[in-house]
ROFILO-989072 format. One line per field, with one value per atom (N, C-alpha, C, O): atom name; x, y, z. Coordinates in nm, 3 decimals. Layout:
BEGIN
name: [CA  ...]
px: [X  ...]
py: [Y  ...]
pz: [Z  ...]
***
This chain:
BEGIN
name: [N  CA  C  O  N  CA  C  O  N  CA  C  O  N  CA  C  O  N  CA  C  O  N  CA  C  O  N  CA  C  O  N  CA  C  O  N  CA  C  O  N  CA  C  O  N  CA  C  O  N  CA  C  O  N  CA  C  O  N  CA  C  O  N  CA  C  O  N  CA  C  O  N  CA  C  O  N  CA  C  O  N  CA  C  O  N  CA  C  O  N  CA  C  O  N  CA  C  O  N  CA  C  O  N  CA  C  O  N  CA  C  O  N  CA  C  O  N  CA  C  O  N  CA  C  O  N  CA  C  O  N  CA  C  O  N  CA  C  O  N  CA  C  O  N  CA  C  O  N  CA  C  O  N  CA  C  O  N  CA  C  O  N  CA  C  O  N  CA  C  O  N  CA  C  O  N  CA  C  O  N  CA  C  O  N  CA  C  O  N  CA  C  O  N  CA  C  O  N  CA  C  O  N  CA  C  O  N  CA  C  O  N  CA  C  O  N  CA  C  O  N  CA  C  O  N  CA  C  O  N  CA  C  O  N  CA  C  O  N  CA  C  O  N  CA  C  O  N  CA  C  O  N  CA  C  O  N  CA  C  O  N  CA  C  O  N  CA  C  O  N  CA  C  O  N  CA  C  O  N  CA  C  O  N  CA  C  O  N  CA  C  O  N  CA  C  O  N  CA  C  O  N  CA  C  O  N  CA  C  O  N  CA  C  O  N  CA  C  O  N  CA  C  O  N  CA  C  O  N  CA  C  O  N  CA  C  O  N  CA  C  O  N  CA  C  O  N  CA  C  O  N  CA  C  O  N  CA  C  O  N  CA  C  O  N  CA  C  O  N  CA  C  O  N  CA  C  O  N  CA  C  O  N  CA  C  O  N  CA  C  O  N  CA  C  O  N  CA  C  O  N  CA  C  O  N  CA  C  O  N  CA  C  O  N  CA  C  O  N  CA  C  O  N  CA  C  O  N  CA  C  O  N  CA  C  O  N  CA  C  O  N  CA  C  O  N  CA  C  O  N  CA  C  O  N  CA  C  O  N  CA  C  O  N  CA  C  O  N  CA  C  O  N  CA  C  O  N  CA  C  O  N  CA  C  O  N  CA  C  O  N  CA  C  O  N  CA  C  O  N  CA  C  O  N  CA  C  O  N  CA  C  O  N  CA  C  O  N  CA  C  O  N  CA  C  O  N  CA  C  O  N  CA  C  O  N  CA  C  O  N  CA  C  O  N  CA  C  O  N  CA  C  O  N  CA  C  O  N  CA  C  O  N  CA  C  O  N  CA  C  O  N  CA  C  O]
px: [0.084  0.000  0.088  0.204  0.045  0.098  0.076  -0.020  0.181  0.153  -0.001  -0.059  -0.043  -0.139  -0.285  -0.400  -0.236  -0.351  -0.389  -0.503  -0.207  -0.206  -0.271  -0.357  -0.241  -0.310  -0.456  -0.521  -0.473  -0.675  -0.720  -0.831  -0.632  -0.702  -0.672  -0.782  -0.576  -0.598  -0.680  -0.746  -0.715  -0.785  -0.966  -1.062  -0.964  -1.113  -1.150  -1.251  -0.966  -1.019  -1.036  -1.123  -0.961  -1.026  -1.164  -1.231  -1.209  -1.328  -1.454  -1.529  -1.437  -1.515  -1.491  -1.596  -1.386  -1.367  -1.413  -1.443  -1.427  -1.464  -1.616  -1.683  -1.711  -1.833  -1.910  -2.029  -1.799  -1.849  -1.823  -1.859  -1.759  -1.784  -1.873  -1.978  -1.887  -2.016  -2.152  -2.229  -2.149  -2.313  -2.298  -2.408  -2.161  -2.234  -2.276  -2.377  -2.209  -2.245  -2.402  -2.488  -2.413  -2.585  -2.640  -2.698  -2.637  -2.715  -2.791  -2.910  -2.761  -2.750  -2.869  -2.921  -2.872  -2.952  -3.102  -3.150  -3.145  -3.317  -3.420  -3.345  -3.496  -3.631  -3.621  -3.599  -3.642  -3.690  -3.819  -3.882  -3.825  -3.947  -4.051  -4.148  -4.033  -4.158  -4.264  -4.386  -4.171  -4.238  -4.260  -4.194  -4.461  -4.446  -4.484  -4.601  -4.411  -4.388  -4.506  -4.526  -4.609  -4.743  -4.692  -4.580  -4.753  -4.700  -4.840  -4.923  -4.883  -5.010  -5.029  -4.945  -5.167  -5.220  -5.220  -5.211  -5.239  -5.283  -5.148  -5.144  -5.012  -4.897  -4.865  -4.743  -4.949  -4.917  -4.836  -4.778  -4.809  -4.762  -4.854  -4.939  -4.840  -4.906  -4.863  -4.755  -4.978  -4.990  -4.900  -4.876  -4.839  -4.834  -4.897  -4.999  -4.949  -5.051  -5.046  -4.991  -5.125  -5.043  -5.238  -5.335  -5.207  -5.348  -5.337  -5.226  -5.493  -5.437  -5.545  -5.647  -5.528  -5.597  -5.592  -5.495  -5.728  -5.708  -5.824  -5.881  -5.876  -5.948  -6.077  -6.048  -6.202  -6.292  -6.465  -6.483  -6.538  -6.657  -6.759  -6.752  -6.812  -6.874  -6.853  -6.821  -6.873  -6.906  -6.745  -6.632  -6.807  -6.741  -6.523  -6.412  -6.569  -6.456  -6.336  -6.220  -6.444  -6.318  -6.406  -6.479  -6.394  -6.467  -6.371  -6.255  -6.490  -6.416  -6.407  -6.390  -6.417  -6.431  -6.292  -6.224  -6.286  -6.197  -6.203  -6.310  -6.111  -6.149  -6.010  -5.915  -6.009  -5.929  -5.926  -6.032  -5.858  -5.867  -5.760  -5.645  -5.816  -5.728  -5.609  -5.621  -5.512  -5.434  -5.374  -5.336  -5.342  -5.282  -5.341  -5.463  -5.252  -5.328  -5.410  -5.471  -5.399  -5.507  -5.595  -5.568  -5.702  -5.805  -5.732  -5.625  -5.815  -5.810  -5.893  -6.001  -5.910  -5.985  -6.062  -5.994  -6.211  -6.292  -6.246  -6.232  -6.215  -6.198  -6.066  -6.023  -5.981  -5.859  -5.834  -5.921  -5.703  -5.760  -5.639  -5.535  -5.647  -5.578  -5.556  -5.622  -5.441  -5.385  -5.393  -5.357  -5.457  -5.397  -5.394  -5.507  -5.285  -5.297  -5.263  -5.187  -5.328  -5.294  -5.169  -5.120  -5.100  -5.025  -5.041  -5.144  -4.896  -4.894  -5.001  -5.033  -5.055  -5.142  -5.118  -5.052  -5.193  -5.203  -5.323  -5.344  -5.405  -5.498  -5.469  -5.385  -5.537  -5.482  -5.620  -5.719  -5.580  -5.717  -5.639  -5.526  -5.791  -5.733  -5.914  -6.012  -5.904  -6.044  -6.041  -5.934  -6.186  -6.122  -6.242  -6.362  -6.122  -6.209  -6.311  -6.295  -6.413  -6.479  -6.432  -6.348  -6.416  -6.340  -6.336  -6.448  -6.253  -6.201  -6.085  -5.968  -6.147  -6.125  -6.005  -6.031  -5.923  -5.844  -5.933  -6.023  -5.873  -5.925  -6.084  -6.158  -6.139  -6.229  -6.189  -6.082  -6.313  -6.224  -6.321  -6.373  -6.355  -6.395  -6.423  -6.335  -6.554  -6.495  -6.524  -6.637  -6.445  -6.469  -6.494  -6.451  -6.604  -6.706  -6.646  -6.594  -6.671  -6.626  -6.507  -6.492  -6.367  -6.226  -6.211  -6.213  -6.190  -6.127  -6.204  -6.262  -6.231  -6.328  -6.295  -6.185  -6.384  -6.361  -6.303  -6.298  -6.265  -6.244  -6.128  -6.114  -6.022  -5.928  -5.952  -6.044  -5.868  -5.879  -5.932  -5.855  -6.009  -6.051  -5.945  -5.912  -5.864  -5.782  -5.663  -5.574  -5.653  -5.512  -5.489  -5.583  -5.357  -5.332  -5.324  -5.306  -5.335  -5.304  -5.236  -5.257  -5.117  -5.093  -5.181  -5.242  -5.193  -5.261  -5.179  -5.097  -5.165  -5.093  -5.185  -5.264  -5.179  -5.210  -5.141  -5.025  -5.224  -5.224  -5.167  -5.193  -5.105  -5.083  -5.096  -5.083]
py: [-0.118  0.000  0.124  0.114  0.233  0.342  0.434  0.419  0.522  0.610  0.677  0.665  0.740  0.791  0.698  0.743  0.533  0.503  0.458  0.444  0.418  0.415  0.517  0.485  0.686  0.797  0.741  0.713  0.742  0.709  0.616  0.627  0.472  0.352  0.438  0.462  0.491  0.583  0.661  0.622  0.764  0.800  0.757  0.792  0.690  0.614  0.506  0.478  0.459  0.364  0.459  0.430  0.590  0.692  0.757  0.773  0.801  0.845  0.730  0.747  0.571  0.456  0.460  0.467  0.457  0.459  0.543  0.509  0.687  0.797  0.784  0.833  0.729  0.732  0.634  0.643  0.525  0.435  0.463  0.390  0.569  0.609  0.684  0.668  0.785  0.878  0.887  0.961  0.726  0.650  0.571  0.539  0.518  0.449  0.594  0.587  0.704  0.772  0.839  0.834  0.890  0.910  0.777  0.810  0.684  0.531  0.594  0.568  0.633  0.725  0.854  0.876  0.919  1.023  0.960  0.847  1.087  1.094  1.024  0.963  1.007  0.977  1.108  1.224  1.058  1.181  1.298  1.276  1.417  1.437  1.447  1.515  1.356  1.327  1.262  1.278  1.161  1.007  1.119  1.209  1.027  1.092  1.016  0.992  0.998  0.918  0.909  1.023  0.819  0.814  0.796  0.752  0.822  0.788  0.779  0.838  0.738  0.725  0.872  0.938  0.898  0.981  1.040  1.154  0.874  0.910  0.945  0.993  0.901  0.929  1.070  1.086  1.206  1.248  1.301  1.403  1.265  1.330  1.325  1.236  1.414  1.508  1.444  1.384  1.448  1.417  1.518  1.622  1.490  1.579  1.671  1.622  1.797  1.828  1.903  2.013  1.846  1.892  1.897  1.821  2.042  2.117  2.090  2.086  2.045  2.052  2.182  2.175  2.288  2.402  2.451  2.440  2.505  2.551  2.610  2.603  2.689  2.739  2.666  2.584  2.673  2.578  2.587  2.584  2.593  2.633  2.725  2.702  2.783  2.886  3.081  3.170  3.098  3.008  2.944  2.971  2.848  2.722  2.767  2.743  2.827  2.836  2.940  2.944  3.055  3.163  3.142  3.234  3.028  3.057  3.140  3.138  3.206  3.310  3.227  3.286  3.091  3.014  2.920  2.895  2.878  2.794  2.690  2.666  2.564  2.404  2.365  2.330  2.375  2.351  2.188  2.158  2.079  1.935  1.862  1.827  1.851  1.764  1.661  1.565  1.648  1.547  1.486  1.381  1.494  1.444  1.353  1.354  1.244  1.182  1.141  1.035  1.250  1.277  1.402  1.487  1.392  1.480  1.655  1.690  1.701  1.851  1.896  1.844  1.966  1.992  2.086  2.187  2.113  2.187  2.313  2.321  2.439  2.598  2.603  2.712  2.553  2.518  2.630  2.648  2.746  2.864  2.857  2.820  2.890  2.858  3.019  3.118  3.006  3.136  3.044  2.928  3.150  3.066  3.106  3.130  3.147  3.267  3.184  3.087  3.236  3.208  3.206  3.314  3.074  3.091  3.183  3.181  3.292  3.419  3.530  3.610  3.507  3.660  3.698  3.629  3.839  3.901  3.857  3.889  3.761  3.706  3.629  3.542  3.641  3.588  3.597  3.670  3.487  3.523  3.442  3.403  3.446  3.348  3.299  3.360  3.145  3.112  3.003  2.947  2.961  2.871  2.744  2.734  2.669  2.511  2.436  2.439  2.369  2.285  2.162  2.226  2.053  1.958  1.867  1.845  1.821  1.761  1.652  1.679  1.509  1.373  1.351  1.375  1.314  1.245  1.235  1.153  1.385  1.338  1.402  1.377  1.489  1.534  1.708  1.761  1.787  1.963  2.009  1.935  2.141  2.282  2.373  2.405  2.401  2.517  2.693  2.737  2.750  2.900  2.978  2.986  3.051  3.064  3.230  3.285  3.296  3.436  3.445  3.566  3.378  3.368  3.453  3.556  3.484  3.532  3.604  3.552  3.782  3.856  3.886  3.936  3.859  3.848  3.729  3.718  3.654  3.471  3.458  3.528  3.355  3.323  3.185  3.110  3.160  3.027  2.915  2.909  2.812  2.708  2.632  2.622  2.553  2.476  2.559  2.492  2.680  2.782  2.714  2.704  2.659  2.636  2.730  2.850  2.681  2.819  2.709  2.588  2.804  2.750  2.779  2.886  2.693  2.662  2.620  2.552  2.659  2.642  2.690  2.782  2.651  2.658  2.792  2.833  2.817  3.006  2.872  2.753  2.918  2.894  2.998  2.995]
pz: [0.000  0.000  0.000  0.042  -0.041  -0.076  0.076  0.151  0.097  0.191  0.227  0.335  0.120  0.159  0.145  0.151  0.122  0.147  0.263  0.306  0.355  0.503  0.566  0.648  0.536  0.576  0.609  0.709  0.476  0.479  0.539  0.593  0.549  0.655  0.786  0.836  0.859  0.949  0.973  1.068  0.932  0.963  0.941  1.011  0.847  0.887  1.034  1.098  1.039  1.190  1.293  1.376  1.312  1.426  1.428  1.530  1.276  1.298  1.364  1.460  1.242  1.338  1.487  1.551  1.555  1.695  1.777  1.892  1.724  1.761  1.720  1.811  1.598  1.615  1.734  1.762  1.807  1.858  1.992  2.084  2.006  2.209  2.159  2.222  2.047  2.079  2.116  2.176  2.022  2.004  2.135  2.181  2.229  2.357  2.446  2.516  2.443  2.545  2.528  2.616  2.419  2.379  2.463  2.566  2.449  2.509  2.644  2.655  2.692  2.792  2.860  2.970  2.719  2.749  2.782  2.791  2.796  2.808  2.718  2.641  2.695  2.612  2.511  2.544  2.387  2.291  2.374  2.478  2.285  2.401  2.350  2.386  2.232  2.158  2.215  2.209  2.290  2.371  2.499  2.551  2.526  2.621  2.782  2.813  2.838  2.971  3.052  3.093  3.102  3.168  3.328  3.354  3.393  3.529  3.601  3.532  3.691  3.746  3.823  3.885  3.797  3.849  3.997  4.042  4.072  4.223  4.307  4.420  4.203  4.269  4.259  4.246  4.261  4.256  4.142  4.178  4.011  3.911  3.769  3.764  3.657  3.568  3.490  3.494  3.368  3.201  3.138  3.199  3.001  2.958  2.914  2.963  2.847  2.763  2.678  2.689  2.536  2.424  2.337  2.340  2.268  2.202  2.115  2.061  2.034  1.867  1.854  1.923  1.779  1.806  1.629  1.554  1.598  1.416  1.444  1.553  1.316  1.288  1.238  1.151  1.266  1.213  1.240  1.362  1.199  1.216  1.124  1.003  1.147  1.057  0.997  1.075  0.892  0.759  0.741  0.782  0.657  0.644  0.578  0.625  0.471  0.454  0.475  0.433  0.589  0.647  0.799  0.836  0.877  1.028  1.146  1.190  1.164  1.291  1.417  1.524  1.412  1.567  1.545  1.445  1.692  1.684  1.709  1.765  1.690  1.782  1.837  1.766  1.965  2.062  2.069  2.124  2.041  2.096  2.208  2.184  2.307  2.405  2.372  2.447  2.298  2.257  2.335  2.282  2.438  2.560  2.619  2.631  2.676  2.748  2.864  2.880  2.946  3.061  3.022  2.937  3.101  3.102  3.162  3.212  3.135  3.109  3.228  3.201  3.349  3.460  3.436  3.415  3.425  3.426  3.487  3.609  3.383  3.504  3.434  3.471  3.358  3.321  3.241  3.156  3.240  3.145  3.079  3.135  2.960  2.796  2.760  2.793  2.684  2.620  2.466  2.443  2.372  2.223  2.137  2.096  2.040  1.930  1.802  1.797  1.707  1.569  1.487  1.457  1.439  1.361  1.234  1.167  1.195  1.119  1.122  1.035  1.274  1.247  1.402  1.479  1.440  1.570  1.670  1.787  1.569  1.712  1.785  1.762  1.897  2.007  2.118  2.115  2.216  2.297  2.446  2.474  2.524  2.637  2.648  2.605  2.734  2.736  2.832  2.858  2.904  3.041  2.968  2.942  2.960  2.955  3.027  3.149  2.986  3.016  3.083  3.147  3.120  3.152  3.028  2.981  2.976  2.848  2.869  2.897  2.848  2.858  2.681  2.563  2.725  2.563  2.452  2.435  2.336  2.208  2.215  2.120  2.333  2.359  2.311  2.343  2.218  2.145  2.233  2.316  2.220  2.285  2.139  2.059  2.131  2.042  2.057  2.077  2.049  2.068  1.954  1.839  2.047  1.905  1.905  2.003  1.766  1.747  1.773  1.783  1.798  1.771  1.702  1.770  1.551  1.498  1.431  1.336  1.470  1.427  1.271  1.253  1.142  1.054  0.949  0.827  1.054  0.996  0.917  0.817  0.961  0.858  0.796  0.829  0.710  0.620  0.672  0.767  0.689  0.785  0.745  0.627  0.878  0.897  0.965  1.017  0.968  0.995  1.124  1.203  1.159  1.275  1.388  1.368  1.502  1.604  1.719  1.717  1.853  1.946  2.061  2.062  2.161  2.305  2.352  2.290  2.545  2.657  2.763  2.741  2.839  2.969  3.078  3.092  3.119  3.225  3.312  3.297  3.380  3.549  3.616  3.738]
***
């Protein structure tokens, strides 16, 4: 073999060596935080909770209302108050939930005075 093809088997056996402590030490970390971890209720610890929130209702294809849906997997507590504004625009509101079971929406009516596109996404979070 030629010098520089010694070079190149060199340095490919350091980078393999070097990809293979990297990938044991990741082994390691956390849960993506995609996944989302259940833990029982009565112990004292919380669902995650995650909104699916858009535009939707009447008239049909610019509705000024919204539909808030529970995606998470515990229930939502009756009195529960929500901040939630529209993706690319300035509306925005706040509104206090009903009690809402997994996969259970809400909808707020007159949201968006003058109506955007039906389907426009918007974000929801929770007031503390």
């Amino acid at each position: 073999m030629t010098r520089f093809a010694y070079t190149i088997a060199a340095v490919a056996a350091v980078l393999a060596v070097s990809a293979n402590v990297v990938t044991a030490g990741n082994s390691a970390r956390k849960a993506p935080s995609s996944q989302v971890l259940q833990k029982a209720p009565s112990k004292g610890l919380h669902y995650a909770v995650k909104f699916d929130c858009r535009a939707q209702g009447t008239p049909v294809e610019f509705p000024d209302d919204l539909v808030v849906v529970n995606e998470g997997p515990g229930s939502i507590a009756a009195g529960t108050k929500i901040n939630w504004r529209m993706d690319n625009s300035f509306t925005q509101g706040s509104y206090v939930l009903p009690a809402l079971a997994p996969n259970q929406h809400v909808f707020i009516s007159n949201a968006n005075t003058g109506g955007l596109p039906a389907g426009t996404k918007c974000s929801a979070w929770i007031i503390k």
